[in-house]
C-alpha positions in Angstrom: -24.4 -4.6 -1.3 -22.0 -2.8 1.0 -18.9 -1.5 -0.8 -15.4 -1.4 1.5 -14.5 1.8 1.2 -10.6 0.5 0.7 -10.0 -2.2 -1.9 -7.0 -3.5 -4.2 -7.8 -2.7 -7.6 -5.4 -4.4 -10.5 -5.6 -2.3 -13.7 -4.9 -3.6 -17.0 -4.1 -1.7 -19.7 -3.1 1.2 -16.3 -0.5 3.0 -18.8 -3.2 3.9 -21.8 -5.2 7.2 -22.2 -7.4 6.1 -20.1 -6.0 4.1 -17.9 -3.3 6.7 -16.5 -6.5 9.0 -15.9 -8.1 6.1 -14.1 -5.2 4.8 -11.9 -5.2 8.3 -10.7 -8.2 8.6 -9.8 -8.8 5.2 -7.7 -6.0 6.5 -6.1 -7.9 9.9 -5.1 -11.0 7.5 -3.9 -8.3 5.8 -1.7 -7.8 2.6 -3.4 -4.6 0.7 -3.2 -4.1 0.1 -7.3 -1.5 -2.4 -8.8 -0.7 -1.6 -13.1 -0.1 -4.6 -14.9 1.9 -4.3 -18.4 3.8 -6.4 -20.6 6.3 -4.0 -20.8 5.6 -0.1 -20.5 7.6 2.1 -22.2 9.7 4.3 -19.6 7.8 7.5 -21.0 4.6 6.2 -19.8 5.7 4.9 -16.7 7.2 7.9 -15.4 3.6 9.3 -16.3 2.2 6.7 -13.7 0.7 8.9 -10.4 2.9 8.2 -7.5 1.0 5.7 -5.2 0.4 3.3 -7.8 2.5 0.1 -8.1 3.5 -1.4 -11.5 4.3 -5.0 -12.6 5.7 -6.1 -15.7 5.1 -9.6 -16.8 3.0 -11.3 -19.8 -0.6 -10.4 -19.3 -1.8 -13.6 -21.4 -0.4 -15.5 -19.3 -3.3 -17.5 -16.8 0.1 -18.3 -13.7 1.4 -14.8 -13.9 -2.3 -13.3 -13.5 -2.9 -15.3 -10.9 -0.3 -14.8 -8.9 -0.9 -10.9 -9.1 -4.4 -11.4 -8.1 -3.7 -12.9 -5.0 -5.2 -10.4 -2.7 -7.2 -8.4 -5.2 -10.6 -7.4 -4.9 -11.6 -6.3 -8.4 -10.3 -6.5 -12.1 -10.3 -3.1 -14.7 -9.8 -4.2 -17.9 -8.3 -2.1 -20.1 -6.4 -3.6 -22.4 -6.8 -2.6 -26.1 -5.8 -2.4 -29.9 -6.9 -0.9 -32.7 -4.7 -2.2 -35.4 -3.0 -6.0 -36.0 -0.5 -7.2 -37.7 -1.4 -8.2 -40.8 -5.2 -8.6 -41.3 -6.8 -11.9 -40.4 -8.2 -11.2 -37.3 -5.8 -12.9 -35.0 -4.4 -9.8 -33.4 -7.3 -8.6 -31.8 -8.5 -12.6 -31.3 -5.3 -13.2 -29.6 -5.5 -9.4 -27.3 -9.2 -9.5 -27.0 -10.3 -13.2 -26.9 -7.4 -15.6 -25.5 -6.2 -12.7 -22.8 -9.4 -12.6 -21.9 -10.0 -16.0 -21.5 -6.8 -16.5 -19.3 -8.2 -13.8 -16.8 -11.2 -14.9 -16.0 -9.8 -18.2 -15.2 -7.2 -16.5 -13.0 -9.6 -14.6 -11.3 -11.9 -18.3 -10.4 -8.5 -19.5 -9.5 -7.8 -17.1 -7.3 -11.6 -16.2 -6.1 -11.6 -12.5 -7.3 -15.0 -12.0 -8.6 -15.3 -8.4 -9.4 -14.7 -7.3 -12.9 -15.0 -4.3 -14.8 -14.5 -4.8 -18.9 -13.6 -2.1 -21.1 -15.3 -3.1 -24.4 -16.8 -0.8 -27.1 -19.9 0.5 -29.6 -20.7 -2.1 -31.9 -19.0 -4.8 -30.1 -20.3 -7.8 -32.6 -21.6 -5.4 -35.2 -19.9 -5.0 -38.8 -17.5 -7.5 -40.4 -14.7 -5.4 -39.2 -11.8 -8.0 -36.7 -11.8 -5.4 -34.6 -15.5 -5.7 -33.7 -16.0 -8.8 -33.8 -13.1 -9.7 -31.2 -15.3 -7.1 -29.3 -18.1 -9.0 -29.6 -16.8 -12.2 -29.0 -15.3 -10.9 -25.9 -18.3 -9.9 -24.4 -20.2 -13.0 -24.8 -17.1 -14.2 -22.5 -17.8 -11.8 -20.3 -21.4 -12.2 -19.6 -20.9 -16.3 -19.6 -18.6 -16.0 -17.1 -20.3 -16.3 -14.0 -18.5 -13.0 -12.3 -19.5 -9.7 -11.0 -18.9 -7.9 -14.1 -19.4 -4.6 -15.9 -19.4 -3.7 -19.6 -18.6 -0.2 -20.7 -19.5 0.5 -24.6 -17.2 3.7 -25.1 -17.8 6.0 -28.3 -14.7 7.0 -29.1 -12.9 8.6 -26.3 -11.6 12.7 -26.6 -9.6 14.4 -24.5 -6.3 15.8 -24.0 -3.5 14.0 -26.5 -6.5 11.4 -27.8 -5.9 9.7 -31.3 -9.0 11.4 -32.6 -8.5 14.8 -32.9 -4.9 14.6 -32.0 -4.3 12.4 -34.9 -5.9 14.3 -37.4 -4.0 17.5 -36.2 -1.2 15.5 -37.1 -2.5 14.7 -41.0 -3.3 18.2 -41.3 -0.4 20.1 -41.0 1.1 20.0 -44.4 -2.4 18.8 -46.1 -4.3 21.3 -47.4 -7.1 18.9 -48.2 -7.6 15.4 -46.6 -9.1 13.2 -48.6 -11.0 10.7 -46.1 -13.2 7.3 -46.9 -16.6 7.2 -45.2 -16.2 10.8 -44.2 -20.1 10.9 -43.3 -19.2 8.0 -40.2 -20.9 9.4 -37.6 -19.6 9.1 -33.5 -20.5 10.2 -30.5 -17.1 11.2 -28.7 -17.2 10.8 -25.2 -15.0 12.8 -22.8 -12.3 11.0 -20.9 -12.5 12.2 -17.3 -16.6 11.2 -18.0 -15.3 7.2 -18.6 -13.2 7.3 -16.1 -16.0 8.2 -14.0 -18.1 5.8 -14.8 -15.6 3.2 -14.0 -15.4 5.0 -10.5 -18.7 5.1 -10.1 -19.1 1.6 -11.0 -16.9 0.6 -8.4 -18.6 2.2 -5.8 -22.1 0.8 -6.8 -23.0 -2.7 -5.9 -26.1 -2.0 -8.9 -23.7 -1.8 -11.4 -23.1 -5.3 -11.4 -24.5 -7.6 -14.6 -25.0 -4.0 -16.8 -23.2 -2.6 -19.8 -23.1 0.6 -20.0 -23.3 2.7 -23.9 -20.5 5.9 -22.9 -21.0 8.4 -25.3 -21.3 12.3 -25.3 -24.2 14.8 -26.4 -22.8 15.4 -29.7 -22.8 13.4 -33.0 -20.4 14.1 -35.6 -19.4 12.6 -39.1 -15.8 12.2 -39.3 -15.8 14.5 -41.8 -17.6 17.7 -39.3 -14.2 16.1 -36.5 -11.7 16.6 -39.4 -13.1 20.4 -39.9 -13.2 21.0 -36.3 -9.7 20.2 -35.8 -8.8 22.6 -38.4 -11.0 25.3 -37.6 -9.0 24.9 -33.7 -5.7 25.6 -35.2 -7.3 28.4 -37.6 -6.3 26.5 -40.6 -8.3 26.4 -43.7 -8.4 23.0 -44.7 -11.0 21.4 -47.2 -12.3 17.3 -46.9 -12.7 15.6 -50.0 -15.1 12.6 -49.4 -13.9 9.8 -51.2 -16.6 7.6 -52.8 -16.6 3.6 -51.2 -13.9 2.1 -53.8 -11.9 5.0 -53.3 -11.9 4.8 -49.1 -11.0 0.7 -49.8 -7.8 1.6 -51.6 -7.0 4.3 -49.7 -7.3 1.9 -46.7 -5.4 -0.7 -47.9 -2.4 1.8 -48.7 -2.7 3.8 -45.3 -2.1 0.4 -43.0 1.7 0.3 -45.1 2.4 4.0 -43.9 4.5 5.4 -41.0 2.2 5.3 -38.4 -0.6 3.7 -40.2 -3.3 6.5 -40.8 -6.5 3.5 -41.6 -6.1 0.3 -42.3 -8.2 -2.0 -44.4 -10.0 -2.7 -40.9 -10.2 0.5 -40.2 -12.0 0.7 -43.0 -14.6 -2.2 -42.0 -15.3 -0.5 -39.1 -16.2 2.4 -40.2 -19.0 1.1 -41.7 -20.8 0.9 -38.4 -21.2 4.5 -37.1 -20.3 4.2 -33.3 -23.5 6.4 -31.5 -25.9 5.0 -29.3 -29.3 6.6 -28.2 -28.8 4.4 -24.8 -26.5 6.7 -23.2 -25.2 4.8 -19.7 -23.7 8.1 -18.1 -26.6 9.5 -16.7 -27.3 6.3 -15.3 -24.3 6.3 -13.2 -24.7 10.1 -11.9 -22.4 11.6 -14.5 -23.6 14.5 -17.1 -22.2 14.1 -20.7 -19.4 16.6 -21.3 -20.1 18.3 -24.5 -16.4 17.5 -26.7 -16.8 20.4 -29.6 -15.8 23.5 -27.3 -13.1 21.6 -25.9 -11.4 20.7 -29.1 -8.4 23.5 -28.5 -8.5 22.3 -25.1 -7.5 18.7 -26.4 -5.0 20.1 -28.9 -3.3 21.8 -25.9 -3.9 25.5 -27.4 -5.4 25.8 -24.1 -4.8 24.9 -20.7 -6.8 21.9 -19.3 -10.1 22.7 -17.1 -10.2 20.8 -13.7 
């Protein structure tokens, strides 16, 4: 399959962690890229690289998409949450399902057949929403006839993440962070190595019909990530490992907080640990960046490499 070397890229989801990264980087491989958002807020637009255009409008909707598909030649899909309202699964149904749903159709309206799906580990798994909106998402995805790509992401570190970031935040004042299902294991996955894989993918006519497992060469429990993120600021802070009961309460509380820490879904999901022995980077040229001597790198203690 021969590639143009030029192509119109629309980006959904463009203004995320990963998607700024991403934007900026189908720009460097000379692709004209259009950002779609419902409504970004001015702080992250201003953080969108110059070249890019950006257009608001609501990203459910099956006219609006496909009016903004018109001379597109592939999809990135990026859009994401990890918390609902409430906690009966229609959040992520309604963000991961019915959005879904109305792109595809705009892209047969419109004849763009090219689509690349942002999805994650344990898509399906678990009893946790989250999951199984994942899940149910990819079964659209594969039924739907397209050129598609799935990428299975761990979860994603790298400069200002909600991984390590986040728990910097918890552990300012808290000398000990008590934590439910503190031996979860991940495999975080460095940022600039998804966004290469999405790159890559692009660029790869072979990539079309796989999914792809992103993940780096590191397991940790969510416990060993709390201590890490400590031991980067020089802190000494201690985890207490709250037995199953314990994490559900905990969880329950946490989803009413400022900022909700975990929420009862949260929770679920945790009961899966997010690794994968089926690591999809090497496939696609890229070496796994190793995330554990780049933790003060992500805290911005140090400045970033490359």
């Amino acid at each position: 399959m021969n590639v143009p070397a030029r192509r119109h890229i629309v980006v959904l989801g463009g203004t995320g962690f990963v998607g700024r990264r991403l934007v900026e980087q189908l720009l460097h491989d000379g692709h004209r890229t259009t950002v779609l958002s419902r409504g970004a807020d001015p702080a992250k637009r201003a953080q969108l690289p110059r070249g890019s255009s950006l257009i608001e409008g609501d990203v459910h909707d099956r006219g609006f998409l496909s009016a903004v598909l018109d001379d597109a030649d592939a999809v990135v899909n990026l859009i994401g949450i990890l918390n609902e309202r409430g906690d009966d699964g229609r959040g992520f149904e309604q963000v991961y399902v019915s959005q879904l749903e109305s792109l595809i159709a705009a892209m047969r309206d419109m004849g763009v057949r090219r689509l690349l799906q942002m999805s994650a580990l344990g898509a399906g798994s678990g009893e946790s929403h989250y999951l199984q909106a994942r899940g149910r998402a990819e079964a659209l995805v594969r039924g739907s006839q397209l050129d598609w790509t799935l990428f299975r992401p761990s979860v994603i570190a790298g400069p200002g993440d909600g991984l390590f970031c986040r728990f910097d935040q918890l552990l300012r004042y808290a000398p000990l962070l008590p934590i439910g299902r503190a031996d979860a294991r991940f495999q975080p996955v460095w940022v600039d190595d998804v966004v290469a894989a999405y790159s890559r993918a692009l660029a790869d006519g072979g990539s079309i019909g796989q999914s792809y497992d992103l993940v780096g060469p590191d397991v940790l429990s969510l416990a060993e990530i709390v201590r890490l993120t400590a031991r980067a600021r020089g802190r000494l802070r201690g985890v207490i490992a709250l037995p199953p009961r314990l994490g559900r309460l905990q969880a329950g509380i946490g989803e009413h907080l400022p900022g909700k820490p975990i929420s009862r879904d949260n929770w679920r999901s945790l009961q899966t640990d997010s690794v994968s022995a089926y690591n999809g980077l090497p496939k696609l040229g890229i070496a796994p960046t190793p995330v554990v001597p780049r933790v003060r790198e992500i805290l911005g203690l140090e400045p970033a490499r490359g």
